[in-house]
BAMI-256842 format. One record per residue (C-alpha): residue in one letter; x negated, y negated, z negated. Coordinates in steps of 0.05 Angstrom, whole numbers. Layout:
# BAMI-256842
('A'; (X; Y; Z)) ...
//
This chain:
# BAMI-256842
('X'; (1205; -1849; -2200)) ('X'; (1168; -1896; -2234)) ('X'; (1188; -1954; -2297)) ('X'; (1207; -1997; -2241)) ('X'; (1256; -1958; -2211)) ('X'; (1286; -1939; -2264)) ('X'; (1297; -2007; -2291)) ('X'; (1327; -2024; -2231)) ('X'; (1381; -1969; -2227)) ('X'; (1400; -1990; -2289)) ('X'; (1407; -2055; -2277)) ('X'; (1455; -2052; -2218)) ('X'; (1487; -1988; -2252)) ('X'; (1509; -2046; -2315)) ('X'; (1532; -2087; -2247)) ('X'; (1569; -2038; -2224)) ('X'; (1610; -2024; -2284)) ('X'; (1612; -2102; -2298)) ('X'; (1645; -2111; -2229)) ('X'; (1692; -2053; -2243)) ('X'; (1716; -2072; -2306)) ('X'; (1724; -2141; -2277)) ('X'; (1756; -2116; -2222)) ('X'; (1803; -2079; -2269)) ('X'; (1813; -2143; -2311)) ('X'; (1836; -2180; -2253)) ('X'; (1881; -2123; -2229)) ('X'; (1919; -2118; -2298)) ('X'; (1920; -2197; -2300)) ('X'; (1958; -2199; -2236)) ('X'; (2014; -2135; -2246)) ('X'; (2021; -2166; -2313)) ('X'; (2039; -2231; -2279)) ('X'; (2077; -2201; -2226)) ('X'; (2117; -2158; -2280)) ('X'; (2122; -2221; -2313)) ('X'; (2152; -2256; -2253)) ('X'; (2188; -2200; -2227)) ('X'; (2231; -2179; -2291)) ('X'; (2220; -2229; -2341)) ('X'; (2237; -2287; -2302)) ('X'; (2276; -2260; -2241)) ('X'; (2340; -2292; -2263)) ('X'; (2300; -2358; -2274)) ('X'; (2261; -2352; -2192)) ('X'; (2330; -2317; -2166)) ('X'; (2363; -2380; -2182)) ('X'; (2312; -2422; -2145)) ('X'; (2316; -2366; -2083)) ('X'; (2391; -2387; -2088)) ('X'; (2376; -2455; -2096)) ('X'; (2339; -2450; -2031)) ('X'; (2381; -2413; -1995)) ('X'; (2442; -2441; -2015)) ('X'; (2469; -2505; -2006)) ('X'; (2529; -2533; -2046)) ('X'; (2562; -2597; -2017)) ('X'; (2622; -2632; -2052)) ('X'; (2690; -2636; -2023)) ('X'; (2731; -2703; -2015)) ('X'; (2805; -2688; -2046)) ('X'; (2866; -2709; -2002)) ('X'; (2880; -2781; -2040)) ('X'; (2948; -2791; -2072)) ('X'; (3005; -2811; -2018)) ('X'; (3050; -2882; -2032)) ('X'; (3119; -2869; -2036)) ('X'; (3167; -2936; -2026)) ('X'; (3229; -2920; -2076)) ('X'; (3267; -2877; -2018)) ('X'; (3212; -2835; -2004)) ('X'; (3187; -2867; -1942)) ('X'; (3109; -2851; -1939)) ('X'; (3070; -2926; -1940)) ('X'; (2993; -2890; -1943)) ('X'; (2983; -2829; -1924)) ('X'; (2921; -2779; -1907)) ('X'; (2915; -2747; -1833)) ('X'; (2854; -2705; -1815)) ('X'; (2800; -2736; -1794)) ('X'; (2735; -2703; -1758)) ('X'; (2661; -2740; -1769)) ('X'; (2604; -2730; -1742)) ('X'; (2541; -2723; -1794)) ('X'; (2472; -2735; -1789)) ('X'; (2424; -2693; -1844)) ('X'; (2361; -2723; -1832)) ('X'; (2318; -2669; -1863)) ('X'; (2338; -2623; -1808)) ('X'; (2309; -2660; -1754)) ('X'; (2237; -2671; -1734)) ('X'; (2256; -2734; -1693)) ('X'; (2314; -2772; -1721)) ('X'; (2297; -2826; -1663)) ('X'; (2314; -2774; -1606)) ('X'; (2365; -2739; -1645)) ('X'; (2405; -2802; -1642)) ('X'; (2394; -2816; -1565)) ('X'; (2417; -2758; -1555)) ('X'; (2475; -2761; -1593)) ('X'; (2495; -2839; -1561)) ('X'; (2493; -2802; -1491)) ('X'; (2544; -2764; -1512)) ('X'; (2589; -2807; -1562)) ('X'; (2574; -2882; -1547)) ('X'; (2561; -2917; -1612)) ('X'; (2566; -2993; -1628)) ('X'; (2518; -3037; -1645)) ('X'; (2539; -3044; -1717)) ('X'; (2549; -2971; -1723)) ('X'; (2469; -2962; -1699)) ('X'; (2455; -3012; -1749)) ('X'; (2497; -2982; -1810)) ('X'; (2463; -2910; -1792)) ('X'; (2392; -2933; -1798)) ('X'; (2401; -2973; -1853)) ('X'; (2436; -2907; -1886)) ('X'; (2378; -2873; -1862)) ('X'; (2328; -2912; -1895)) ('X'; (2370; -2912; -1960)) ('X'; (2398; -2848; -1966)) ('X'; (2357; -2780; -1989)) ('X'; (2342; -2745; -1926)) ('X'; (2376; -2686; -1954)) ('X'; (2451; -2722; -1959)) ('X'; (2489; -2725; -1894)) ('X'; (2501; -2792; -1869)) ('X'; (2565; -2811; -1820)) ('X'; (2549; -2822; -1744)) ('X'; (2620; -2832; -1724)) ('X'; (2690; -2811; -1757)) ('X'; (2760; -2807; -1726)) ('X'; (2730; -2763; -1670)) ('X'; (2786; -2734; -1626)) ('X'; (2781; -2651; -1601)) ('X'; (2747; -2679; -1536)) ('X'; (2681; -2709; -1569)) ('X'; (2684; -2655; -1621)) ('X'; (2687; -2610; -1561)) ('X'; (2623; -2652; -1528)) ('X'; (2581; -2642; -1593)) ('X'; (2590; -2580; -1596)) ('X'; (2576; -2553; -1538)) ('X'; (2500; -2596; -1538)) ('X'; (2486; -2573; -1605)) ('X'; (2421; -2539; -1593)) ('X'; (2393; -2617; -1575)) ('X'; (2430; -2638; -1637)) ('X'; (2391; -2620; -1692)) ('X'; (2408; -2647; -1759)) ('X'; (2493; -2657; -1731)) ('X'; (2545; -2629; -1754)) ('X'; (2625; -2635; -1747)) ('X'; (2662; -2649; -1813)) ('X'; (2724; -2634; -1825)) ('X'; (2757; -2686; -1872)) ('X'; (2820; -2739; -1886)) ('X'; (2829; -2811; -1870)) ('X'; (2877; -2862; -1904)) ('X'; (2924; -2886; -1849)) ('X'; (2980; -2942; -1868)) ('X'; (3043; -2917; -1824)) ('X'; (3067; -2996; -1835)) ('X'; (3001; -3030; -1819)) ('X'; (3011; -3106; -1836)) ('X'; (3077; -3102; -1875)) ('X'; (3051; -3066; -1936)) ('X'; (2972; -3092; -1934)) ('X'; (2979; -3146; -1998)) ('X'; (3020; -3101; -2036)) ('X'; (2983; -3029; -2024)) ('X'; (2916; -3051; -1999)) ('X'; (2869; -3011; -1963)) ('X'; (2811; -2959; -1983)) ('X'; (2736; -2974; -1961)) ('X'; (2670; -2948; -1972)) ('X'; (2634; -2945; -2028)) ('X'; (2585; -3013; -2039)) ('X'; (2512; -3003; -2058)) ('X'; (2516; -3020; -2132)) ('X'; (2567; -2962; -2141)) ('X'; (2527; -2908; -2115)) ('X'; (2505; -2883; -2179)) ('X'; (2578; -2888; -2214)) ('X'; (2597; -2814; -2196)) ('X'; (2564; -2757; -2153)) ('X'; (2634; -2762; -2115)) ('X'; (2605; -2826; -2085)) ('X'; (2550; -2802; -2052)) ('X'; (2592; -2755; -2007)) ('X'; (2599; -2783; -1931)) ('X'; (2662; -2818; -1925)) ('X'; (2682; -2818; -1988)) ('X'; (2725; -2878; -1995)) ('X'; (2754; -2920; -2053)) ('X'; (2805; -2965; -2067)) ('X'; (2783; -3042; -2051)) ('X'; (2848; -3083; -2053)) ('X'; (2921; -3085; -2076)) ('X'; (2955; -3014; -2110)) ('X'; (2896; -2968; -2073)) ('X'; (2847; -3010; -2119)) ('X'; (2892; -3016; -2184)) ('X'; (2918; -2941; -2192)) ('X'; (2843; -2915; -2158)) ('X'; (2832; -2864; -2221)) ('X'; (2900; -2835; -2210)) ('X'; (2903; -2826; -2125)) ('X'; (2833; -2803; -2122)) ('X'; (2842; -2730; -2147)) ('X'; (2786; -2684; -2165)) ('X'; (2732; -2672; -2114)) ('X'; (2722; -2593; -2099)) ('X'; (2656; -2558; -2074)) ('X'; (2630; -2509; -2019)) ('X'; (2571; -2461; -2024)) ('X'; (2539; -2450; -1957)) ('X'; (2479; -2401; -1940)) ('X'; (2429; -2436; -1901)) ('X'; (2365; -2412; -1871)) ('X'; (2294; -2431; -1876)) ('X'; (2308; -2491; -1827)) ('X'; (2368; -2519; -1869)) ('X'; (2416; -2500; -1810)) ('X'; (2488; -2467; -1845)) ('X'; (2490; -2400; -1835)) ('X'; (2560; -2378; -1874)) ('X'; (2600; -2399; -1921)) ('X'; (2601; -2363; -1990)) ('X'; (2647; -2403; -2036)) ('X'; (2695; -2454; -2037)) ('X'; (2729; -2495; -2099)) ('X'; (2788; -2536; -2061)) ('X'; (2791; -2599; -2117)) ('X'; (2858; -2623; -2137)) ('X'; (2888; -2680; -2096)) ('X'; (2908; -2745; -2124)) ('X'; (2972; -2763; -2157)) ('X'; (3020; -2794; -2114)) ('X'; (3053; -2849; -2134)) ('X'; (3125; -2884; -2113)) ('X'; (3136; -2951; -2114)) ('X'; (3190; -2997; -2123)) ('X'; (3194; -3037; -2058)) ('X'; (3261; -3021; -1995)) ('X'; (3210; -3020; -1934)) ('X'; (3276; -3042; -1904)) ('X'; (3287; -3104; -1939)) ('X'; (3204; -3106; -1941)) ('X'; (3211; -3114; -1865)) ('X'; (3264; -3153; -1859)) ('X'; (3228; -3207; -1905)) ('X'; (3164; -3208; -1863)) ('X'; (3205; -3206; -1807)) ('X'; (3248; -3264; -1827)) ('X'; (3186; -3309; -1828)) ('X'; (3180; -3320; -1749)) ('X'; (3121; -3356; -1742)) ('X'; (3123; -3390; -1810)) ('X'; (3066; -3383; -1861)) ('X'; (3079; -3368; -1934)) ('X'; (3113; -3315; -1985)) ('X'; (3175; -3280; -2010)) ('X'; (3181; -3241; -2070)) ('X'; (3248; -3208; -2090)) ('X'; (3267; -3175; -2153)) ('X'; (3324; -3137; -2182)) ('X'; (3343; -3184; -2232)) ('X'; (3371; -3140; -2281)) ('X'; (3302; -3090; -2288)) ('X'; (3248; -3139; -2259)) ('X'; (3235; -3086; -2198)) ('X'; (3199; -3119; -2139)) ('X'; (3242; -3102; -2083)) ('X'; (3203; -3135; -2027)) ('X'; (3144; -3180; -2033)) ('X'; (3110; -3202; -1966)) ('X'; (3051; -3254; -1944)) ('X'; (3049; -3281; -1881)) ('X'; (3007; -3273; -1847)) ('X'; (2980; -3213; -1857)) ('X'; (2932; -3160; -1833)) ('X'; (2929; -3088; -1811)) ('X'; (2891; -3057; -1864)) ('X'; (2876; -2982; -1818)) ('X'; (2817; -3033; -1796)) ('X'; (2786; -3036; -1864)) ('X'; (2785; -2956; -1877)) ('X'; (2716; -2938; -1836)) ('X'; (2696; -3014; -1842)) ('X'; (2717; -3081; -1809)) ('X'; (2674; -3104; -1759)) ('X'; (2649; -3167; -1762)) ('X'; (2694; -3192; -1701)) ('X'; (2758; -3176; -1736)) ('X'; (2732; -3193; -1801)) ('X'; (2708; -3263; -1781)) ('X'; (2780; -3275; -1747)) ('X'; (2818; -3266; -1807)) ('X'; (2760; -3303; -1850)) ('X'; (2775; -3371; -1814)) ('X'; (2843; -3366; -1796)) ('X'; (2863; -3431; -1829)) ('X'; (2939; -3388; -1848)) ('X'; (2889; -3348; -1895)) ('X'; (2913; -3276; -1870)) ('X'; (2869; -3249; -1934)) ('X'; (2897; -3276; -1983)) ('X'; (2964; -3260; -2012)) ('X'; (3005; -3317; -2022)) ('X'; (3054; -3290; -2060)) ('X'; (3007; -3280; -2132)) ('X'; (2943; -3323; -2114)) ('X'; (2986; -3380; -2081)) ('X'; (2980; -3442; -2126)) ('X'; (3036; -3492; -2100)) ('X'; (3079; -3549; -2130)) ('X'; (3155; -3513; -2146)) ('X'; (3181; -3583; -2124)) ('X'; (3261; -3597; -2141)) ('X'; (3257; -3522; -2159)) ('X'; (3232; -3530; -2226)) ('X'; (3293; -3585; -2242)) ('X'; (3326; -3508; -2265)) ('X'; (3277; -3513; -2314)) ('X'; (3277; -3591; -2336)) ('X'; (3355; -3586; -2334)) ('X'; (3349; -3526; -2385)) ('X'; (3300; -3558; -2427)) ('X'; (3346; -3619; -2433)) ('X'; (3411; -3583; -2449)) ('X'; (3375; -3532; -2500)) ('X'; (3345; -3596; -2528)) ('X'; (3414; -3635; -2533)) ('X'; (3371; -3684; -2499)) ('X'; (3439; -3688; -2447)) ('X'; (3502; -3638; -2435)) ('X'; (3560; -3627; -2384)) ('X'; (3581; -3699; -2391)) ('X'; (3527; -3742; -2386)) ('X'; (3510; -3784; -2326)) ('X'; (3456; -3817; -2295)) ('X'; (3459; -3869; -2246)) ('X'; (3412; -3860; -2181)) ('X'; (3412; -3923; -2143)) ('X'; (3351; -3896; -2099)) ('X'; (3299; -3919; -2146)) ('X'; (3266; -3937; -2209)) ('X'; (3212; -3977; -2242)) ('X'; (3175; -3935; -2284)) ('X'; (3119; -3980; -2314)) ('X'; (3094; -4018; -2251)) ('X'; (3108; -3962; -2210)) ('X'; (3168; -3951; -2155)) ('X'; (3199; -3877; -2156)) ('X'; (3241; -3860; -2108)) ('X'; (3303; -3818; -2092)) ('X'; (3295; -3773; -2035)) ('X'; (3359; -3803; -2013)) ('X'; (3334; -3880; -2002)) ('X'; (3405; -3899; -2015)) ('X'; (3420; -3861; -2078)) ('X'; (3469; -3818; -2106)) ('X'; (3515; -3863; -2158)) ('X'; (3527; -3838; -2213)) ('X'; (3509; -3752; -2227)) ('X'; (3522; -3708; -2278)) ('X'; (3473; -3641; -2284)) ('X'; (3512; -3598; -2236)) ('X'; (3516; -3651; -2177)) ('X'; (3445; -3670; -2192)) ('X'; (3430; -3608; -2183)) ('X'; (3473; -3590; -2129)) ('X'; (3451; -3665; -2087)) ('X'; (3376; -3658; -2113)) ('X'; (3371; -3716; -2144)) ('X'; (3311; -3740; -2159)) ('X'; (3328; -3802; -2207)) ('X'; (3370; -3765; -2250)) ('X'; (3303; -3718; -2270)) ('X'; (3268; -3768; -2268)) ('X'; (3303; -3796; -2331)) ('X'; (3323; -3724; -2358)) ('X'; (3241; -3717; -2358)) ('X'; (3224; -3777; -2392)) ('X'; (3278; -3769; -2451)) ('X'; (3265; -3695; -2457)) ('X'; (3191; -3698; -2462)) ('X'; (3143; -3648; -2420)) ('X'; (3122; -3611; -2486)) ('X'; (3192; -3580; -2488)) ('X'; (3201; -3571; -2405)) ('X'; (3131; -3540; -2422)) ('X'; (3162; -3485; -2476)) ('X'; (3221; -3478; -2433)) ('X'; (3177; -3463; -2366)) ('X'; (3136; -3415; -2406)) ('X'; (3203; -3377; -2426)) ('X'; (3214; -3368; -2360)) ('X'; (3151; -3335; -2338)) ('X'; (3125; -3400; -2305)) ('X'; (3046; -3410; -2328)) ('X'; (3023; -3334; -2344)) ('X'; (2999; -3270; -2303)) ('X'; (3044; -3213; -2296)) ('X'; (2990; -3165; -2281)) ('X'; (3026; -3126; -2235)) ('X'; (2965; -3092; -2198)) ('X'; (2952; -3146; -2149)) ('X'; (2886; -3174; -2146)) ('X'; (2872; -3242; -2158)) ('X'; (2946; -3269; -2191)) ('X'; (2935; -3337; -2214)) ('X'; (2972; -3360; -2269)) ('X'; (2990; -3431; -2250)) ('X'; (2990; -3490; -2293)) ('X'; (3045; -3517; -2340)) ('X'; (3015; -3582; -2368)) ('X'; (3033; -3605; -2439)) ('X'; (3019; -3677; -2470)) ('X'; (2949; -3658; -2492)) ('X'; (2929; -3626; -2429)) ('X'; (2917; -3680; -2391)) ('X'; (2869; -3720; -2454)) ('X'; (2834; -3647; -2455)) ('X'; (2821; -3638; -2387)) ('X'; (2808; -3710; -2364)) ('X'; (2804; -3753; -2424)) ('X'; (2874; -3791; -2408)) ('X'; (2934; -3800; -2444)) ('X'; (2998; -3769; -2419)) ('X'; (3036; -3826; -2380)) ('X'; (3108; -3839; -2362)) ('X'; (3090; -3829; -2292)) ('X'; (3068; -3758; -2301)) ('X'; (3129; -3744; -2333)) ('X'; (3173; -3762; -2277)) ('X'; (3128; -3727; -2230)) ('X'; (3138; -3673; -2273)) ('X'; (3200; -3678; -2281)) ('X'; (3220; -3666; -2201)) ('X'; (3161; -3605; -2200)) ('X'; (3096; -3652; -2181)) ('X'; (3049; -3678; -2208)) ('X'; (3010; -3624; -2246)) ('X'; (3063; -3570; -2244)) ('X'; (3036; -3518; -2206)) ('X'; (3077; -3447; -2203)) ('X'; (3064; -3385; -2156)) ('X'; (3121; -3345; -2117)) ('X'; (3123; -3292; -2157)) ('X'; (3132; -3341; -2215)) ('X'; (3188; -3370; -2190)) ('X'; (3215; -3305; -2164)) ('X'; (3205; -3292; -2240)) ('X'; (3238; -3355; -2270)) ('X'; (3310; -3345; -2225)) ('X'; (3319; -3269; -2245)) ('X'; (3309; -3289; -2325)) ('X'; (3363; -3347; -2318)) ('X'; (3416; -3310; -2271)) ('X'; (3408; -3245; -2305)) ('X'; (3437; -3280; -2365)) ('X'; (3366; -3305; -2404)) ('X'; (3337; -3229; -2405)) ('X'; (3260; -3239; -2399)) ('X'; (3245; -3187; -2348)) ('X'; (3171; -3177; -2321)) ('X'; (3157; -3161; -2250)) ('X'; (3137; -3092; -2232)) ('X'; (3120; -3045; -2179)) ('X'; (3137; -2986; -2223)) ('X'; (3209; -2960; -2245)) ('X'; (3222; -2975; -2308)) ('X'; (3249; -2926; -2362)) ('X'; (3318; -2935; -2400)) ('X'; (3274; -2945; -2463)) ('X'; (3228; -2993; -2432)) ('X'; (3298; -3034; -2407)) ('X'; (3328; -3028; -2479)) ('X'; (3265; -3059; -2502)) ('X'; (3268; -3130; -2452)) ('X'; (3287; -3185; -2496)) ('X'; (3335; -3245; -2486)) ('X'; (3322; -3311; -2492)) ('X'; (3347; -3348; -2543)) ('X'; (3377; -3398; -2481)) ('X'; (3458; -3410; -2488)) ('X'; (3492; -3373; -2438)) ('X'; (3543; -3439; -2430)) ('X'; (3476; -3481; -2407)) ('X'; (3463; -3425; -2358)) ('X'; (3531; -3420; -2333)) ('X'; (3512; -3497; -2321)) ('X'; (3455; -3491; -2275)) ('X'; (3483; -3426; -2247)) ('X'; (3538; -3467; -2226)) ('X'; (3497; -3512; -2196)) ('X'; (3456; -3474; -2146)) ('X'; (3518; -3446; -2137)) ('X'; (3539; -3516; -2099)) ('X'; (3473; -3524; -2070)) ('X'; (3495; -3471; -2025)) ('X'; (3567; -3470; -2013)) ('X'; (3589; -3530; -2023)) ('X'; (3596; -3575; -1965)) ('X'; (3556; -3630; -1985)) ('X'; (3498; -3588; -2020)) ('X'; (3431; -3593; -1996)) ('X'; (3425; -3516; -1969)) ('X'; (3496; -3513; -1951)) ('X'; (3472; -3487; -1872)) ('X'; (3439; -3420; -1906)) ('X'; (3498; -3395; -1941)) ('X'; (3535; -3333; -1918)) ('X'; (3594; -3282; -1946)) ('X'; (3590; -3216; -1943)) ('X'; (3651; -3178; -1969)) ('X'; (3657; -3234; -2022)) ('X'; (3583; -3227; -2039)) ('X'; (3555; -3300; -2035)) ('X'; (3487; -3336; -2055)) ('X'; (3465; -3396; -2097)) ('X'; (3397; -3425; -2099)) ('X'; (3362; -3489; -2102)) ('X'; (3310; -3518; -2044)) ('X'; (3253; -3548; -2066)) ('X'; (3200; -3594; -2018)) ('X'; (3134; -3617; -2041)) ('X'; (3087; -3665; -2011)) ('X'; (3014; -3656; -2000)) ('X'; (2986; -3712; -1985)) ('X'; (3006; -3781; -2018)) ('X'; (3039; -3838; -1980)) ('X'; (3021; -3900; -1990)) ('X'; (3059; -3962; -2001)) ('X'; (3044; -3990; -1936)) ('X'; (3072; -3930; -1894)) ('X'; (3130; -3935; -1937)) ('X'; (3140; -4010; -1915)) ('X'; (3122; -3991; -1840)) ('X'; (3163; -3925; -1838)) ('X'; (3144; -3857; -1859)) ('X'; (3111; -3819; -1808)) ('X'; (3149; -3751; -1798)) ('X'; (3124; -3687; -1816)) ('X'; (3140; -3675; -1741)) ('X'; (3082; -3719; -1722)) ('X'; (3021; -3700; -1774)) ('X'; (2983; -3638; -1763)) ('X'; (3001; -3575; -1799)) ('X'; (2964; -3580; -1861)) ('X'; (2989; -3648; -1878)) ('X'; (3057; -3627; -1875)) ('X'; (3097; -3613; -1931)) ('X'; (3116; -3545; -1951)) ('X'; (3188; -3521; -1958)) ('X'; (3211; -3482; -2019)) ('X'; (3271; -3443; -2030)) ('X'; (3297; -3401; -2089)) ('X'; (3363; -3363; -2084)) ('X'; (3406; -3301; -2110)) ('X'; (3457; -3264; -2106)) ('X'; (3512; -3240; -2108)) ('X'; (3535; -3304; -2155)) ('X'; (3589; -3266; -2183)) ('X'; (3549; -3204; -2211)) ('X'; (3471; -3231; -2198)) ('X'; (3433; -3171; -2176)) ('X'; (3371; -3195; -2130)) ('X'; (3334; -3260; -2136)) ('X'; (3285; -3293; -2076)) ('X'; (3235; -3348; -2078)) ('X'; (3204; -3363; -2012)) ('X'; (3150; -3414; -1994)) ('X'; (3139; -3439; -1923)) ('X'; (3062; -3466; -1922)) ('X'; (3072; -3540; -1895)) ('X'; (3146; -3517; -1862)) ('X'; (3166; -3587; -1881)) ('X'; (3232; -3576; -1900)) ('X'; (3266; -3535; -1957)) ('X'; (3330; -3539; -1932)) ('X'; (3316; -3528; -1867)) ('X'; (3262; -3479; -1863)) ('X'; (3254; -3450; -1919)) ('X'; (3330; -3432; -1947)) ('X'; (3352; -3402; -1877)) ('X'; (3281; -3347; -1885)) ('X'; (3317; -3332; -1967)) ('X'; (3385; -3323; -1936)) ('X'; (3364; -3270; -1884)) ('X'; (3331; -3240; -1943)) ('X'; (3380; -3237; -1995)) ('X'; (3438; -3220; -1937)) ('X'; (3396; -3157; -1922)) ('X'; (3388; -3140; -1988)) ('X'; (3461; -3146; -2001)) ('X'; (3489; -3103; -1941)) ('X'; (3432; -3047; -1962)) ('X'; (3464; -3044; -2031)) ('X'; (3399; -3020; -2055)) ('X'; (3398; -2958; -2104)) 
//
């Protein structure tokens, strides 16, 4: 064997050992890394085997139940199947769906809320297809779910509202989650998860929703549930009683008829709303899943405003009502007392300006019980111009006339009380005489809501105690703690005494409402206001009845009562939207009212 040879064995001998040892290398590089993987970080890639193989999905808690104060259920949870759609589990969402139409028709809205969830929504996160499925189409999915990949049945809970419209201002209703709150808890993102949009659901939300719970499900390669592992229930949400009687409740929404406008009663000696009702109203199951945009848009432009609750948001001129307050004001203001009288001859000049009585022929001469018990317009007419609106302001704002409550209702307006500097700061004008008598018979700028009113009557009857509404019980603490007005009880007795007459005497204004019940009688006051202005030239020609102008031009009807007058325990104040008369309308709806609440004797 020659040099050459030689060389050459050595050569690929050095490749063969440089191979081996690489060979070698690379072997102790890779069980190093797979002893690395395998023992160091096995916990680490066992968690993301479990992550893969396990799915965890959160739970929707059962939602607090409503209680009314006798334990009669107003919202309530009842199961509820849904069908989902979990997009990463089918190749073609398009013919998943077609499929799933032939078997459970869906709307067009419903098509268009799916997609859009679809296109919004991770494709890992179930999205609804239809809820409130009955055992029949659960029954029908089921049975095609091999050509249903990507569905499945949930079992869940859906807020149902045993009294539909009666209870849909004061409770409200629970919806889905909007877009913008996505990203305000995990909870949110669960399908059907629903929150509270209006009234009590909205208000108390943080307490009725509970705690959401969890299940851990074992799913294969193809994201299809194979078992369940684990489950964490969640805590359900606190349920709550309020202080409404669904009986007197219905009976108030019921005494209505075919009127439109609001009742709120209270327990005058704790400030307890016993009833409060807006008519008319709306069933608010429709809103739990979603309104569609037919019923939506018929309770949008119903011109009675369904939507909105009267009762808080309502903005209306109190009319003779507030003369409570202006004859108050005057007494505490020794501006007049028991004994002073004011002529009414059906009219007065104030400035270049006729006012007029209600009664064209007037009243002779009043003192503050018969003006209140005739309504008479000249005597506060002059009781408002020598008292001065700055103190019928303080007084009204004693009361609770002018300020929110905050009782849990959305949108409560506070109403306006004007003062003698309002009007130069809001419109650059001096306060005039005029205003003042306007004022002074609750027009003008005076502007109160229901539950104002409601608010006003129980602090005067209850002997000047400044209750606030609520929809919660108070405690014996919180009732030692309610202050009383510094109002004298003998100018009280005063007005009391004349609402008393209103009603029961035979020549008051709202003497066809009264009733007795085992002794148990009402007092009140009526109260119309105009809303539109009549000119001097109808009033030449003859006023045109409210009989013969369309309903929005007609005047609405006011009525504020309580009883019984001998130990005041409830207090009402209804509005009839453009019922035209106070007396007539309105008073009859507050003494159905208060006679219910007085035969239920309510505990």
């Amino acid at each position: 064997m020659n040099s050459a040879d030689n060389e050459k064995i050595r050569i690929l001998g050095r490749r063969v050992i440089a191979l081996i040892i690489l060979n070698l290398l690379a072997f102790i590089t890779i069980a190093g890394r797979l002893y690395y993987l395998q023992v160091y970080e096995a916990d680490k890639y066992k968690v993301m085997s479990d992550e893969n193989r396990i799915s965890t999905r959160f739970l929707v808690p059962p939602r607090g139940v409503i209680y009314d104060r006798n334990g009669e259920i107003i919202a309530k949870n009842e199961q509820d199947f849904q069908a989902l759609l979990i997009a990463e589990q089918t190749s073609d969402i398009e013919q998943t769906l077609d499929t799933f139409k032939q078997i459970i028709p869906l709307t067009t809205e419903e098509e268009k809320r799916i997609l859009k969830d679809i296109k919004n929504k991770r494709r890992f996160i179930p999205i609804k297809l239809k809820s409130d499925l009955n055992w029949e189409e659960v029954s029908k999915i089921l049975l095609h779910a091999p050509d249903l990949p990507g569905v499945e049945i949930n079992e869940g809970l859906s807020r149902m509202y045993p009294y539909s419209e009666l209870y849909s201002h004061v409770v409200g209703y629970i919806g889905p989650i909007s877009k913008d709150q996505k990203d305000i808890n995990p909870m949110y993102m669960v399908p059907g998860f629903k929150i509270g949009k209006s009234g009590l659901e909205k208000y108390f939300d943080y307490k009725l929703q509970g705690k959401g719970g969890t299940v851990k499900l074992e799913v294969n390669a193809y994201g299809r549930v194979m078992k369940e592992i684990e489950r964490s229930a969640g805590e359900q949400g606190e349920s709550m009683t309020i202080t409404i009687d669904s009986r007197l409740q219905e009976a108030a929404y019921s005494a209505f008829g075919d009127e439109s406008g609001a009742a709120v009663v209270l327990d005058v000696r704790t400030g307890e709303i016993l009833a409060l009702v807006s008519k008319p109203s709306f069933d608010p199951n429709l809103f739990t899943n979603g309104i569609s945009y037919k019923h939506w848009n018929e309770l949008l432009y119903n011109e009675r405003t369904p939507l909105v609750n009267k009762a808080v948001s309502g903005q209306y001129s109190p009319g003779s009502t507030f003369k409570i307050v202006v004859a108050l004001a005057a007494l505490e203001a020794g501006i007049i007392n028991e004994g002073t009288h004011f002529y009414c001859s059906g009219g007065m000049d104030i400035g270049d300006i006729r006012f007029h009585c209600w009664k064209h022929s007037g009243h002779g001469s009043l003192n503050v019980v018969e003006a209140l018990k005739y309504s008479c317009d000249i005597f506060f007419y002059e009781t408002s111009l020598r008292t001065g609106i700055d103190k019928i302001h303080d007084m009204a704002l004693k009361l609770g006339l002018g300020k929110k409550f905050n009782i849990g209702l959305d949108n409560e307006k506070e109403g306006l009380i004007p003062t003698s500097g309002w009007k130069k700061e809001k419109y650059g004008l001096n306060w005039a005489p005029g205003d003042a008598a306007n004022s002074g018979i609750g027009q003008g700028y005076v502007m109160v809501t229901p539950l104002q009113l409601a608010t006003m009557l129980a602090r005067v009857v209850n002997g000047g105690y400044a209750v606030e509404p609520t929809f919660i019980k108070p405690t014996k603490e919180e009732l030692k703690k309610v202050k009383r007005l510094p109002i004298s009880t003998r100018n009280i007795e005063l007005v009391k005494q004349g609402m008393f007459e209103v009603v029961n005497s035979v020549d008051g204004t709202a003497r066809q409402a009264k009733f007795n019940i085992n002794g148990a009688r009402m007092g009140g006051k009526t109260g119309t206001t105009q809303v539109r202005r009549i000119s001097m030239k109808e009033r030449l020609s003859g006023i045109i009845s409210d009989s013969r102008l369309p309903w929005k031009l007609r005047n609405h009807a006011w009525f504020m009562g309580f009883a019984p007058v001998d130990n005041p325990r409830y207090a009402v104040a209804v509005i009839a939207e453009h019922g035209s008369s106070g007396a007539g309308v309105a008073a009859p709806i507050a003494s159905k009212i208060l006679a219910t609440a007085v035969k239920l004797d309510i505990k």
